[in-house]
C-alpha positions in Angstrom: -12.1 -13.9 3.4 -10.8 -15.2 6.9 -7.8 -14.1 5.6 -8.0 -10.8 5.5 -8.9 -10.2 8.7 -6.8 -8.5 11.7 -7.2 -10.6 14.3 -5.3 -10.4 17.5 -2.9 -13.3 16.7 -1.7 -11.0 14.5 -1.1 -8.2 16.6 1.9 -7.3 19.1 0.8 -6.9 22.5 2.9 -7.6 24.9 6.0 -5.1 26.1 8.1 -8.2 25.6 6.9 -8.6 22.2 7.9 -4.8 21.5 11.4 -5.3 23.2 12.5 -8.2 21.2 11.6 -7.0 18.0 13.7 -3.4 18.9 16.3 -5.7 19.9 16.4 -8.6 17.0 15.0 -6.1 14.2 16.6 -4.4 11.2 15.3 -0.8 10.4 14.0 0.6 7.0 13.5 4.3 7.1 11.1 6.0 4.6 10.3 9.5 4.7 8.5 10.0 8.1 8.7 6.7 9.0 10.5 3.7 10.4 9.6 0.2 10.3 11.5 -2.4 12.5 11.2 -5.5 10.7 12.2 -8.6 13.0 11.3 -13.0 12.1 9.6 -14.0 14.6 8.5 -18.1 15.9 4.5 -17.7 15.7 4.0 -18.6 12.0 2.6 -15.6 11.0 3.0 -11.8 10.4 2.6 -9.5 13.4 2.1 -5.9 13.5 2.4 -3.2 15.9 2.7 0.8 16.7 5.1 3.2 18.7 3.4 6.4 17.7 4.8 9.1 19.9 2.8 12.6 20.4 6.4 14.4 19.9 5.7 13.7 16.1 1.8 13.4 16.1 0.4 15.5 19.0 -2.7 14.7 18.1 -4.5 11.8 18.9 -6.8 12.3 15.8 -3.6 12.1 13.7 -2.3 8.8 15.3 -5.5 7.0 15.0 -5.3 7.7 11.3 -1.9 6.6 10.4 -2.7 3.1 12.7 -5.6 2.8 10.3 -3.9 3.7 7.1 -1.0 1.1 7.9 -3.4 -1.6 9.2 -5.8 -1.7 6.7 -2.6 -2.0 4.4 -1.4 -4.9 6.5 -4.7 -6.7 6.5 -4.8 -6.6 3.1 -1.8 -7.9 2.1 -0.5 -10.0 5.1 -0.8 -13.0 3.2 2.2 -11.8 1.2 4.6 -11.7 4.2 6.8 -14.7 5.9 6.9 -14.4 9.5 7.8 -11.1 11.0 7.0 -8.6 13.6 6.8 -4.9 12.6 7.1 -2.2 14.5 5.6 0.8 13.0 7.3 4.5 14.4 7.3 8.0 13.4 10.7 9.6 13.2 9.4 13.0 11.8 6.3 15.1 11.7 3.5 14.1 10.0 2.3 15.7 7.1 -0.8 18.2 7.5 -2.0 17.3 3.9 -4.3 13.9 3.8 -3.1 13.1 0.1 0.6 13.5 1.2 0.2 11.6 4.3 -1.2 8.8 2.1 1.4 8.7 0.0 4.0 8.6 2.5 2.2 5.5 4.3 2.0 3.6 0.4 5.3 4.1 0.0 6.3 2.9 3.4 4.3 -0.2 3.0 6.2 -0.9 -0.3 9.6 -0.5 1.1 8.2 -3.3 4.3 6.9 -5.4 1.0 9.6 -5.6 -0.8 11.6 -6.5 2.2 9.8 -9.2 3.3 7.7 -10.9 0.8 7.1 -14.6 0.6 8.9 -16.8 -1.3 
């Protein structure tokens, strides 16, 4: 189950890491959403978040989508080449937990079928 896990290799934490991506990435929009989807060197996935509090005031409501979108990325890392994604809100989010579900599933399947091994 090693992995599975979200470790920090597979994490963006640098600004530079951020700025590259924005700057070598392509952009899929899906309802709410917009993933920046760049290749990157390291060998592996990478994911990270620009949630802003113009589209989630909350910090409750951030927190949840990051853990809706990373558990989805955990789980199915192994089906991705080497990227960097870059994870934004463009919209408000919905208020309803089902919808706000749905939205992130179908996000995730859009980045999938983007960037699936081969």
């Amino acid at each position: 189950m090693e992995a599975a896990r979200f470790s920090k290799r597979a994490r963006l934490l640098t600004a530079a890491q951020f700025d590259a991506a924005f700057k070598r990435g392509k952009r899929l929009n899906h309802g709410v959403f917009t993933a920046v989807v760049a290749s990157n060197e390291c060998g592996a996935p990478r994911l990270g978040f620009a949630l802003s509090k113009k589209h989630a005031p909350l910090a409750v409501q951030r927190n949840r989508v990051r853990r809706l979108l990373r558990e989805r990325f955990r789980l199915q890392q192994a089906q991705l080449v080497a990227v960097d994604l870059v994870l934004m809100l463009r919209g408000r989010l919905p208020t309803d937990a089902q919808a706000l579900k749905t939205e992130t599933e179908a996000l995730w399947q859009q980045v999938l079928s983007r960037c699936q091994t081969r």
